[in-house]
C-alpha positions as CSV (number, residue, x, y, z in Angstrom):
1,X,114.6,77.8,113.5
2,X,117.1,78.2,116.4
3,X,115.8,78.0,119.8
4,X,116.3,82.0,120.2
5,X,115.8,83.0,116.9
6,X,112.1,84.7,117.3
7,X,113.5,86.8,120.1
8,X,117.1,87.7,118.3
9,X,114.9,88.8,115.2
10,X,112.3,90.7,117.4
11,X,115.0,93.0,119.0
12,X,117.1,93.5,115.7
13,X,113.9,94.8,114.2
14,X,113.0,96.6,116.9
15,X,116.1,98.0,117.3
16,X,116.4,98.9,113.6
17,X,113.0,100.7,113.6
18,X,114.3,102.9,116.6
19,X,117.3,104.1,115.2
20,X,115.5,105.4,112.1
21,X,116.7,102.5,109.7
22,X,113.7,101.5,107.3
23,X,112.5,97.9,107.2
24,X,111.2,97.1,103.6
25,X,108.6,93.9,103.3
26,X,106.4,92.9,100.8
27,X,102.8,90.8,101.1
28,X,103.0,87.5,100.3
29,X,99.4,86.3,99.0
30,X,100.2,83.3,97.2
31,X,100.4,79.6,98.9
32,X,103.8,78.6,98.4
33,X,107.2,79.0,100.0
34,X,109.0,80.1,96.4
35,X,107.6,83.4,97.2
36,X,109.0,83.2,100.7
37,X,112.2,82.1,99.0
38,X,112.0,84.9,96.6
39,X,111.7,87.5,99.0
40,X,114.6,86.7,100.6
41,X,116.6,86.2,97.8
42,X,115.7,89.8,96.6
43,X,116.7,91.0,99.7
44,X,113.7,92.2,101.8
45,X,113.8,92.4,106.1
46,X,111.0,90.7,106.2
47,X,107.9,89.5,104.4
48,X,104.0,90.1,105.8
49,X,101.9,86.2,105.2
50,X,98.7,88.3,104.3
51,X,95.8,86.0,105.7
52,X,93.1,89.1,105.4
53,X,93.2,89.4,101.5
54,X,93.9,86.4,99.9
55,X,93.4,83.0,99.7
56,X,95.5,81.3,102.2
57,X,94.0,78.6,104.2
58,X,95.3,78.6,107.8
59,X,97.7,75.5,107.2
60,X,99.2,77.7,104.4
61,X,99.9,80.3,106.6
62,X,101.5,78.0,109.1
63,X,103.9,76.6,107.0
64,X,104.7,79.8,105.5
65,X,105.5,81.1,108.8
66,X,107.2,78.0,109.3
67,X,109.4,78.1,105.6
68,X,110.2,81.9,106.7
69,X,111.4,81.0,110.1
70,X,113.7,78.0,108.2
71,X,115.6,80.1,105.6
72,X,115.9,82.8,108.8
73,X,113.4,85.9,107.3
74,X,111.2,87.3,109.9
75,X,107.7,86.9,109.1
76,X,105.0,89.1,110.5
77,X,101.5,87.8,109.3
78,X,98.5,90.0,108.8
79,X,95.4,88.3,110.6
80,X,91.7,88.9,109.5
81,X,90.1,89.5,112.9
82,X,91.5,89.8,116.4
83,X,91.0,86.2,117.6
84,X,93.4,84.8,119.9
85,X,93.2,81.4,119.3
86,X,94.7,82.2,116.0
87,X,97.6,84.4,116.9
88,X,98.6,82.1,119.7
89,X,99.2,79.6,117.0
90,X,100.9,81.9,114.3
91,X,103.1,82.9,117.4
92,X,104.0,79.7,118.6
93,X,105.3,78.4,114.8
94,X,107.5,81.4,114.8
95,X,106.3,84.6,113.8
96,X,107.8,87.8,115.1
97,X,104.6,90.1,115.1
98,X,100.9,90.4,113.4
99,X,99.6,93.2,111.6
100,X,96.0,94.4,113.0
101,X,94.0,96.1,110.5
102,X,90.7,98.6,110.5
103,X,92.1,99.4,113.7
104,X,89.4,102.1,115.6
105,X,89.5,102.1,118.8
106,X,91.6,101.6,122.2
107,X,89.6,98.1,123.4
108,X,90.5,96.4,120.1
109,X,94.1,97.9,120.8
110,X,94.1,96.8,124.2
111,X,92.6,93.3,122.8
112,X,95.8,92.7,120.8
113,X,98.2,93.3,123.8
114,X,96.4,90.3,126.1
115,X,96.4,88.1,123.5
116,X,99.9,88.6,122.4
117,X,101.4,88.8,125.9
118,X,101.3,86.3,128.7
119,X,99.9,87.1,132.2
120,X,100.0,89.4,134.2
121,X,100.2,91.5,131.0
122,X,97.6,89.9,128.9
123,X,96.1,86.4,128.8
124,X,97.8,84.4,126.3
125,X,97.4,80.7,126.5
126,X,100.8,79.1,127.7
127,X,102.7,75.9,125.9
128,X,105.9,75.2,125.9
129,X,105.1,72.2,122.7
130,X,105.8,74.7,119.8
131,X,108.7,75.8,117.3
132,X,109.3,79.2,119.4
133,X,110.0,77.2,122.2
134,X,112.2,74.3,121.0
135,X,109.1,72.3,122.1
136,X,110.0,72.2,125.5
137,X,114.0,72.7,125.0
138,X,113.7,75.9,126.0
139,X,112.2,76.2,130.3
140,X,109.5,78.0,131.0
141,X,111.1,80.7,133.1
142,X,113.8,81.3,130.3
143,X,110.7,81.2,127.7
144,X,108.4,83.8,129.9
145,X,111.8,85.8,130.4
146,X,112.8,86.1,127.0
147,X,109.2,86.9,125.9
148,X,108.8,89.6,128.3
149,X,112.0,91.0,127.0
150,X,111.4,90.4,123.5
151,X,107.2,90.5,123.1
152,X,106.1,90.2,119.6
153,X,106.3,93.0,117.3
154,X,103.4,94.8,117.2
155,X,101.7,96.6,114.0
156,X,97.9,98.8,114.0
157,X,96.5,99.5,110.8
158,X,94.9,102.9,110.4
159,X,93.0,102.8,107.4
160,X,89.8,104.9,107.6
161,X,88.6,108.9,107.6
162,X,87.8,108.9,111.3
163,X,88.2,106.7,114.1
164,X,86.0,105.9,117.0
165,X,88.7,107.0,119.8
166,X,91.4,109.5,119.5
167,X,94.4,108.1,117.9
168,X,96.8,108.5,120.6
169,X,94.5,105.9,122.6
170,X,94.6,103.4,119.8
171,X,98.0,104.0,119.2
172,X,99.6,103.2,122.9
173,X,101.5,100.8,122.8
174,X,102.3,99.4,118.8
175,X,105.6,99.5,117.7
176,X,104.4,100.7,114.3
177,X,101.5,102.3,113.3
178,X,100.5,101.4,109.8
179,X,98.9,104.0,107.1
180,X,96.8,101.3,105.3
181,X,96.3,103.6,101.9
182,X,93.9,101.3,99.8
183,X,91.5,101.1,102.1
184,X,91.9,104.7,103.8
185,X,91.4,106.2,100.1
186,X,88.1,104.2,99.5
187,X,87.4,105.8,103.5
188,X,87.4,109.4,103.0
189,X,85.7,109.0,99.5
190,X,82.6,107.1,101.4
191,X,82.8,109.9,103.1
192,X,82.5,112.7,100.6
193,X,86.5,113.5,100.7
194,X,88.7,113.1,97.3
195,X,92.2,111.7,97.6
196,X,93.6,115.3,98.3
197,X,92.0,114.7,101.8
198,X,95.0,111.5,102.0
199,X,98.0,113.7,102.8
200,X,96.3,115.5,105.8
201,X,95.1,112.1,107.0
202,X,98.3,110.5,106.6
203,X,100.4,113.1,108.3
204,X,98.1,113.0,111.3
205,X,98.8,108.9,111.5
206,X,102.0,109.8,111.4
207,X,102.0,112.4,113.9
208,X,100.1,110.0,116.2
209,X,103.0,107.1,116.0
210,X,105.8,109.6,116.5
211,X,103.7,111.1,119.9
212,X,103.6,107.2,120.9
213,X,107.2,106.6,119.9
214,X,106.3,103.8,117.4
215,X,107.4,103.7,113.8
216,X,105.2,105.4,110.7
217,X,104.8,103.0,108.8
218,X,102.7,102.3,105.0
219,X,102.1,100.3,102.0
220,X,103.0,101.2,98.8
221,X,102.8,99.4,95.3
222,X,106.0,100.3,94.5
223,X,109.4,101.7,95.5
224,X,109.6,104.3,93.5
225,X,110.6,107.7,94.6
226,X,106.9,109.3,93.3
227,X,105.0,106.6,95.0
228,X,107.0,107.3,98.5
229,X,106.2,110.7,97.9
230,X,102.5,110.6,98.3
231,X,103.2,109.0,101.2
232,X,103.7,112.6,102.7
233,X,106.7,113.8,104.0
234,X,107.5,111.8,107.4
235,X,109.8,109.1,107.3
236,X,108.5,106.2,106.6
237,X,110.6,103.2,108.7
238,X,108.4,100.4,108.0
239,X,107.6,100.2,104.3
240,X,105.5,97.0,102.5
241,X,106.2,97.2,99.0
242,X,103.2,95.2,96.6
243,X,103.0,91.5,97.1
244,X,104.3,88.7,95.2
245,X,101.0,88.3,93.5
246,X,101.2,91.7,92.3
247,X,104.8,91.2,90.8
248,X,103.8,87.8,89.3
249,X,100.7,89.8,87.5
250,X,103.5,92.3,86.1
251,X,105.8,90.4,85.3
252,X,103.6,87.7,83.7
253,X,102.3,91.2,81.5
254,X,105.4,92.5,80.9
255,X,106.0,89.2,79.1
256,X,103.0,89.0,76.9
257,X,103.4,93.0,76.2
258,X,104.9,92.0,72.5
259,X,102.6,89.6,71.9
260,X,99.5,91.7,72.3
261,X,100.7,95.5,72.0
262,X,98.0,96.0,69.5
263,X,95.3,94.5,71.6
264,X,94.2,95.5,75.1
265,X,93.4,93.4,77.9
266,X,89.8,92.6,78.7
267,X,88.8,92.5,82.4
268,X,88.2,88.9,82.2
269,X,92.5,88.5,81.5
270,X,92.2,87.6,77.8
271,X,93.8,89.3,75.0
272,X,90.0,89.6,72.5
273,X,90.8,88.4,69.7
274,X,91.2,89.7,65.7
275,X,87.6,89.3,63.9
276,X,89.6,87.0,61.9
277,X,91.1,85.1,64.5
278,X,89.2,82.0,65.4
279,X,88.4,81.3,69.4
């Protein structure tokens, strides 16, 4: 990673986002850098190192961080929790922003900002000894300049029926505002809603990011013109599209269609086999 390459990528998608251009990612679930490789390859702005769901260990994501940072594809990283001990380190081996989810209220809003920022703004631990930084290549008033300038990107996952303070307070301040649809589906049915309920929820997120001038922005399994669709009407300018475990499970079906076309899939993954077909 070049010295200035976080802050280069941070403004160009920034900058992208502004002007209305959509950013298309995908997940990435699975510990190795071929899917990192892959990604790129097929063309996507950036890729999202899921370490909420999946089973990366925290090395894992650090070198996929790393791997992206390499082969120069900006890699946000979706954390678990807010703990900043954690994103100081995924920050400091190169990513260019973190994705918040189950976000529902202003203080866990205003908890990402000081631990993404450096005083007086927030209260992120300071090191020079880290990729971002050249490890100490870069000095520390060009580093604290360039970060004010160029602060990591910032992404807030809405993903439930209601939330504990009005939108535009949790909102403030993200640079997109993320319609989680998985878990914001399973949200209003908890709470007696259907999935016709998900449009009117998702065009108030959206509503809410373009008050707050951020970017909508959404998950979707796939890029196809029906699934965008039910992502309601506003434009959406940051779009994750599946994960490489999801295509690897497709593809690796698509391939054994033939083979088993007369036989369905059990939910433990095994073709069943013929009652004369030994086991």
């Amino acid at each position: 990673m070049s010295a200035l390459g976080v802050w280069e990528w941070r403004r160009r998608l920034r900058d992208r986002l502004a002007t209305g251009d959509r950013v298309v990612g995908t997940f990435v679930k699975l510990p190795t850098v071929d899917s990192v490789e892959l990604a790129r390859l097929a063309g996507f702005d950036v890729v999202v190192i899921d370490a909420e769901h999946s089973s990366l260990s925290d090395r894992d994501v650090l070198g996929l961080v790393r791997h992206a940072a390499g082969i120069g594809l900006p890699a946000l990283v979706r954390v678990a929790a807010l703990d900043a001990g954690e994103i100081n380190r995924l920050l400091e081996a190169g990513a260019v922003g973190l994705h918040l989810p189950m976000l529902r209220t202003g203080a866990e809003m205003q908890g990402l900002r000081a631990a993404t920022a450096y005083p007086p703004v927030g209260e992120r631990s300071l090191s020079l000894a880290h990729p971002a930084a050249a490890y100490g290549m870069v000095g520390l008033d060009e580093y604290l300049r360039r970060e004010a300038a160029d602060p990591p990107v910032l992404v807030g996952q809405i993903e439930t029926a209601t939330t504990v303070d009005p939108l535009d307070e949790i909102v403030a301040g993200l640079d997109v505002v993320f319609a989680g649809t998985t878990d914001l589906a399973a949200s209003l049915r908890a709470g007696g809603q259907d999935r016709t309920a998900l449009p009117g929820r998702l065009a108030e997120i959206a509503s809410a990011a373009t008050r707050a001038g951020a970017a909508f922005g959404a998950w979707s399994a796939t890029a196809e013109p029906d699934q965008l669709r039910r992502l309601g009407p506003a434009p959406v300018r940051y779009l994750v599209v599946g994960s490489d475990l999801q295509a690897l499970g497709s593809s690796l079906r698509h391939l054994a269609e033939p083979l088993y076309a007369d036989r369905p899939v059990t939910l433990d993954g095994a073709a069943p086999s013929r009652p004369d077909e030994p086991r």
